[in-house]
Structures are given as structure tokens and as C-alpha cells.
C-alpha positions, 0 to 999 in steps of 0.5 A: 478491419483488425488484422491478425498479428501474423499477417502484420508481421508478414507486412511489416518484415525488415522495415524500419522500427516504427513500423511495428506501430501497424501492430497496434490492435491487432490480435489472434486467437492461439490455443483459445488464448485471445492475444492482443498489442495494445500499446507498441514501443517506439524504439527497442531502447523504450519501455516495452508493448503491452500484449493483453491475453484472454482467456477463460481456464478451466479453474475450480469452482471454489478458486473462482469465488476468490478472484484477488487470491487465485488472481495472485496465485496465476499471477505469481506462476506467470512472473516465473513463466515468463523469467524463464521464457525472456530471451535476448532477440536482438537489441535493447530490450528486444525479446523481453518478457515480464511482469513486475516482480510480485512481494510477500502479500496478496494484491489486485494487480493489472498483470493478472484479473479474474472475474466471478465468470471465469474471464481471465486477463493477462497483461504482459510486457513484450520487447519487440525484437529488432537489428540496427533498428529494423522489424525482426518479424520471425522472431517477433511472431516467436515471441508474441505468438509462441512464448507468450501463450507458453507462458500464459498456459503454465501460469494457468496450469494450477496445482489444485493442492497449492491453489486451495492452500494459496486461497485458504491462507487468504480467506483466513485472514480476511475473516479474522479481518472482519470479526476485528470489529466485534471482537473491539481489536483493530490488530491480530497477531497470531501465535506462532507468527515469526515478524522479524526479517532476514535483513532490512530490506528483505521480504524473506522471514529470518531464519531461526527467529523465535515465534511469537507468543502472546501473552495470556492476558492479551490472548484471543481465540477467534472462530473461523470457517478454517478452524480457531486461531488463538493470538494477541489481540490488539484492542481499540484504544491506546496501545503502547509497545515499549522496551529497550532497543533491539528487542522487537518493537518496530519488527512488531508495529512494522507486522502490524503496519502490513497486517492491511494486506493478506500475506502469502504461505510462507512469508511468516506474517499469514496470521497478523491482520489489521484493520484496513483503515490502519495508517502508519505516520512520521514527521516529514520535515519540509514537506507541503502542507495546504489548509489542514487544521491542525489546532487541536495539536499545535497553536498559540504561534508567534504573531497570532497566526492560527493553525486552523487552516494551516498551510507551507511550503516547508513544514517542521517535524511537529508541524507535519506530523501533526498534518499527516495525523489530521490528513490520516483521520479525514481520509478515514482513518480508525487506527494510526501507528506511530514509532518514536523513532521517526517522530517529533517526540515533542509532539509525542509528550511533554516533560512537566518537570521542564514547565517552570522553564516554559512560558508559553505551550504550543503543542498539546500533545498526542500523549495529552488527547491519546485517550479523547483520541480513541473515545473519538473512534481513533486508536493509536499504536505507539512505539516507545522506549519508555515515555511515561506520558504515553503510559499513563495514556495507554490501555494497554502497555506491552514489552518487549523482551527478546521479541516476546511480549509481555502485558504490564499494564497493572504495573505500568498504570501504577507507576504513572497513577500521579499523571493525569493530563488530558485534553480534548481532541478535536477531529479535522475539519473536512477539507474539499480539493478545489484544484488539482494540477494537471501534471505533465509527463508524471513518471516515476524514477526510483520511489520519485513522482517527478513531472515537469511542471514540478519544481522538485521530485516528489518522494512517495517514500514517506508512505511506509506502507506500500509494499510493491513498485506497482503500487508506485506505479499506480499512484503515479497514474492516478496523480495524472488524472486528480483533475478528475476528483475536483469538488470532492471531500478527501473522504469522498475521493479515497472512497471513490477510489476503493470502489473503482479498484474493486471494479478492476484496473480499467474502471480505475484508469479509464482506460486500457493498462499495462501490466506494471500496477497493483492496488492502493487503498483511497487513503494511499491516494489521499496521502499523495495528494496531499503532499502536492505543492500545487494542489488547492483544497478549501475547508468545507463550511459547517464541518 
């Protein structure tokens, strides 16, 4: 028999706090809302319950053919509703109302899913309010039975003018998406986009920034149900950005790198879209690196050791980028971003005029296999201040000059035309995940995966192009069941996982979440696991 929450409540009054665990399950039914706990604290001072809500909102026709936007429009209105309705009602984190503070793009996340039937889910955390560690059973009822559906039905009272404006921005950018592809682009930068940011570590665009412009060479015009939108088109094949510091060269790959999701209104970067198999890599030294074959970059090692199957515990700059480029292109990768700043430049390129110093080469580098790269069906976007090997490698090369590009591919090829190294690259063998470690009590501490049968904290820093804690979040949520990809090709998983994502959160985690995750793509999954001391994988036959 499930009980109502104010009948628990009424039962439970002024016992001690592990009582409120008589909540777990129960629901109630207020305004048409569905309200129910589905996880319960253990102790104010612990993270907080989880009520979910369901709810069918009366929504526009129109708004429901676009779950994930109108999703993160509800989503964006319920943060605000609930900063406004968490109040302190005791000790702890007693009276706490939330949802992970939502960025710049658009995203499936637990908090708020919408179905094509109008099925609306709504994950809240709640403290559960107590004194001297006893249940406060009215302010409880308050919170869970007043506050919350408060909340709830602010979030679904939509404004239809800034809802159509929410899901138009987002269906412009997933169309031009998907014309990428025909058009032979693997990026889009819109005119009149502003990239750079008010500070390091802001979301916000900077204020008086100079708008971008493309160049006429590079310039597109891609046709839209929502009208035409001209812009730069980035092509398949090599791209180089180059130019002095300070100029806009990383803010453009950087735009580019988050082009894989959809921006909301406003952020500046609504009409820069890249395709979603984009990977942004840097070297990583010291990180785990098991079997992957790395020939085609490094070889000829001391004593003879091959790098077909290459495996540490310790890897150097060269060494683990060249991993995090084979890794990238097994998952499924058709573009890999890479800025000089964070890479081992002696893969990058290779000075010739230093040969004759030189007995023995053991890196072919990037610039050498750049163009067999994209023949391969890879492009590659470079930053750099100025490498001559990677311009004579480039189809295309752009600077940038006070944060406007400027096409000199003619006079670069010119400048380069006695450069003519090149070599063959040779793809990744596949590689199957034979053993994944059973992780124990994984959680996430800042942007650390730690677990106690993990020797040192594992950063998930090293992948730039997550952009929300929930993304963290869920990461570390799927580590906690690798086990269950064992047998799988790395594609494989990555492509299991963005099927179940689509399927929503539940599908994804077996289970009933919270409302802390938001959505990764498979390759983000294949790049955690990757980086797991104690996974085993093994080279598949034939491959």
C-alpha cells in the first residue's frame, strides 16, 4: 500500500531523523501535479531527497515536437523558481530546494524530461527540514507539498513569445547541423556571432566584442526553414588558424569545440555549429594508456618495443596525445581540434633543418599524415602561431588579426610549395573492453572521479568539452556500471550510449535518477574509460 506524504508526515512528527526514511515512495497528487520521494537523506547534513513530479502542462503543439529545447526552457524557469522558493527550515541543508545551475547550451538533463506525449518529469532536490536532528513534519508538508509544486507550476507557466524564441534558436542550429555534411563543412561560424568571453571562466559573452565576420573566400549562405544564414564555413580536410597571441585563435577553436551543442538566445555562439563527432585533444602526461595502437605517429622505440599495442601507466606528451587522437578516432571521431598551446608540439611537426642532428625518427608527425588523415574521412583544426609544416598541410589556412579572420591560403601554399612531406596514416586498431573495474563508492569531488579502489583521483578535466557539472555527474554514474559494456568494441558502447540517452535518463542508468545529470555524448564515455588505470581491453582480430 503507498501512503500519502501528509499522512507520513502526520506519523513520523518529532521522531528522530531517520524517520523520514517511512517517506520513501510515498506520493500525493496536488493541483495535478504527481508528487513523489524517491530517495530520502540520512541525515540533514547529507546530500539532499529527491521528489520527482509528473505532470502533463497544457504546451503548444509546436513546443512538444521539441522535447530537449522546450525540456531546457521549463528547466531554465524551474532553477529560478526554486532559488527563489529554498528557504533555511532548520538545520543543515534543511528547507533546500534545487537543480544543478544550467550553462550557455542546450541539454537533456534528469531535472526536467519531456516526452513526444506531453509527459512531463520534474526531479527536485529537497532537504528535509529537522531541529537537534528530529522530523519537522509541518514545515516538511510545506516544503514538499506547497513550495514544490509552487515551483513546478512557475516553471510550466511558459511565456509562448520566449519559448517559440528558445525552440527557434535551437532548430536553427540543428538544421544547419545536419546540412554540414552536404555542404562538405564540419563547422559553421555565423556572421555577426561574438566568441570571445568576459573572463576565462565566464559563460557570459564580452561585452563590446568585435562580431565575427567571415571572410569572402570562406563565406557560406546555408538555407533554413527559419530563413538563410551566411557564415564561415570550415571544410573537411585541414584547417590551420594561425596569427600572433591575443588575437582570437583559441576563442575561435574554443567556439568551435562547444559548437557540438546548441547555444541558448543570447550566449553570442547561437549560430556556430559543429558537427557532433567533433573531438577536441591535448597531451596529457602521466596518464593510463592500455593497448592502443599508436604505430602510425610514434615507433622505432629503444630495445625494439612496439606501439601497436601501446600500454602505461605514465605517458608522455607525445605519447598520450598521440593515444588521445587513435582513442578519439575509434570511438567515432570525423573531426579532432587541436590547439599548440596544450599539445607535444614535436608531434605536431617536425623542424627538417634539424635532420642532420637526427639519427633516428620516432615520431611521424601529425603535420606528415595531416592530409592522409583527411583523405581517411578525419579533418583536423589546428591552432598555430605559425608552423610552416602544418601550413603546407593545411587546405585551408586562416588568421587571425584583432578577432577577424582573414583567408591566405594562396599566399601560404606559396610560401610552403618547397614542403612536401607526407605520409600515410594508418586508423586505430579496434580495441574490445574485456574488464571493467567494479568501482566502489565512485563519486565526484570538484571536477575528480575518485573511488576507493582507485589509487589516485581521476581528472575529468582533461576533456574540454564538457561544459556542466551534470555532465560530471553523469559520468561518474555510468563509470559505476562499465561492467555492463564488458564484450563491447569502443564504438560499440559509445553508440549504446547515445542510443539509451535518447531513450532518456532512466533507460540510461537503470534506474530511477536525481536531478544532478545532463547529457554526454558516447565518445565523452569512451574518453573516461579510457583513462581508467585498471580497465583491460584487447585489440580485436582482423581489425
Amino acid at each position: 500500500m503507498v501512503h500519502t506524504i501528509s499522512d507520513v508526515l502526520r506519523r513520523i512528527d518529532g521522531r528522530g531523523y531517520k524517520a523520514y526514511r517511512e517517506l520513501l515512495g510515498a506520493s500525493e497528487t496536488i493541483q495535478g501535479l504527481r508528487i513523489r520521494v524517491t530517495r530520502v537523506q540520512g541525515d540533514p547534513f547529507a546530500p539532499p531527497s529527491v521528489v520527482r513530479i509528473d505532470v502533463k502542462p497544457r504546451l503548444p503543439q509546436w513546443a512538444i515536437r521539441y522535447p530537449v529545447a522546450t525540456a531546457d526552457y521549463i528547466y531554465r524557469q524551474l532553477y529560478r523558481a526554486l532559488r527563489r522558493l529554498s528557504a533555511r527550515l532548520g538545520e543543515g541543508h534543511s528547507g533546500f530546494l534545487g537543480v544543478p545551475r544550467p550553462g550557455p547550451v542546450m541539454l537533456q538533463r534528469s531535472g526536467v524530461e519531456l516526452d513526444n506525449s506531453r509527459h512531463l518529469v520534474v526531479r527536485v532536490w529537497a532537504g528535509l527540514p529537522s531541529r537537534r536532528r528530529r522530523v519537522l513534519a509541518d514545515a516538511a508538508e510545506d516544503l514538499l507539498l506547497h513550495r514544490i509544486p509552487r515551483a513546478v507550476q512557475e516553471a510550466i507557466r511558459v511565456d509562448a513569445e520566449a519559448l517559440r524564441r528558445h525552440v527557434d534558436t535551437w532548430r536553427l542550429q540543428e538544421e544547419i547541423r545536419s546540412k554540414l555534411p552536404r555542404l562538405g563543412l564540419v563547422a559553421f561560424i555565423g556572421d555577426g556571432s561574438i566568441l570571445p568571453r568576459r573572463c576565462g571562466s565566464c559563460d557570459d559573452p564580452l561585452p563590446g566584442a568585435v562580431p565575427f565576420e567571415s571572410p569572402p573566400s570562406l563565406r557560406v549562405e546555408v538555407e533554413t526553414s527559419l530563413g538563410s544564414v551566411t557564415g564561415m564555413g570550415v571544410r573537411r580536410g585541414v584547417t590551420v588558424i594561425a596569427g600572433t597571441a591575443f588575437h582570437g585563435k583559441t576563442t575561435l577553436l574554443e567556439a568551435i569545440q562547444y559548437g557540438v551543442y546548441n547555444h541558448v538566445p543570447g550566449d553570442g555562439r547561437e549560430r556556430v555549429v559543429t558537427i557532433r563527432e567533433a573531438v577536441k585533444v591535448r597531451a596529457e602526461d602521466g596518464r593510463s594508456v592500455a593497448c592502443v595502437d599508436i604505430s602510425t605517429f610514434v615507433h622505432s622505440l629503444p630495445g625494439g618495443r612496439s606501439t601497436s599495442c601501446f600500454t602505461t601507466s605514465d605517458a608522455s606528451g607525445a605519447t598520450s596525445m598521440a593515444a588521445a587522437i587513435q582513442e578519439a578516432v575509434e570511438a567515432g571521431a570525423k573531426l579532432i581540434l587541436i590547439d599548440e598551446d596544450t599539445s607535444a608540439t614535436n608531434l605536431l611537426f617536425y623542424d627538417e633543418r634539424a635532420a642532420p642532428l637526427i639519427r633516428r625518427k620516432t615520431v611521424t608527425t601529425i603535420a606528415e599524415q595531416a592530409a592522409s588523415m583527411a583523405s581517411k574521412g578525419v579533418s583536423l583544426v589546428i591552432v598555430s602561431s605559425g608552423s610552416m609544416p602544418l601550413i603546407a598541410a593545411a587546405d585551408t589556412v586562416i588568421i587571425m588579426e584583432d578577432y577577424k579572420p582573414r583567408d591566405v591560403t594562396p599566399e601560404a601554399h606559396q610560401l610552403a610549395r618547397d614542403i612536401t612531406a607526407s605520409e600515410d596514416y594508418h586508423a586505430p586498431r579496434s580495441r574490445v573492453l574485456v574488464r571493467a573495474p567494479r568501482l566502489v563508492k565512485p563519486k565526484l569531488r570538484g571536477p575528480w572521479l575518485v573511488a576507493k579502489n582507485l589509487d589516485e583521483p581521476l581528472t575529468l578535466e582533461s576533456n574540454e568539452q564538457l561544459v556542466e557539472e551534470g555532465q560530471l555527474r553523469l559520468l561518474v554514474a555510468i563509470a559505476a556500471r562499465l561492467n555492463h559494456f564488458e564484450g563491447l568494441s569502443m564504438r560499440s558502447i559509445a553508440y549504446r550510449i547515445d542510443q539509451d540517452t535518447r531513450e532518456g535518463f532512466q533507460q540510461l542508468l537503470r534506474g530511477e535518477p536525481g536531478p544532478g545529470y545532463a547529457e554526454v555524448r558516447g565518445i565523452d564515455v569512451i574518453h573516461l574509460i579510457n583513462r581508467i588505470p585498471s580497465v583491460k581491453v584487447q585489440q580485436e582480430t582482423g581489425s
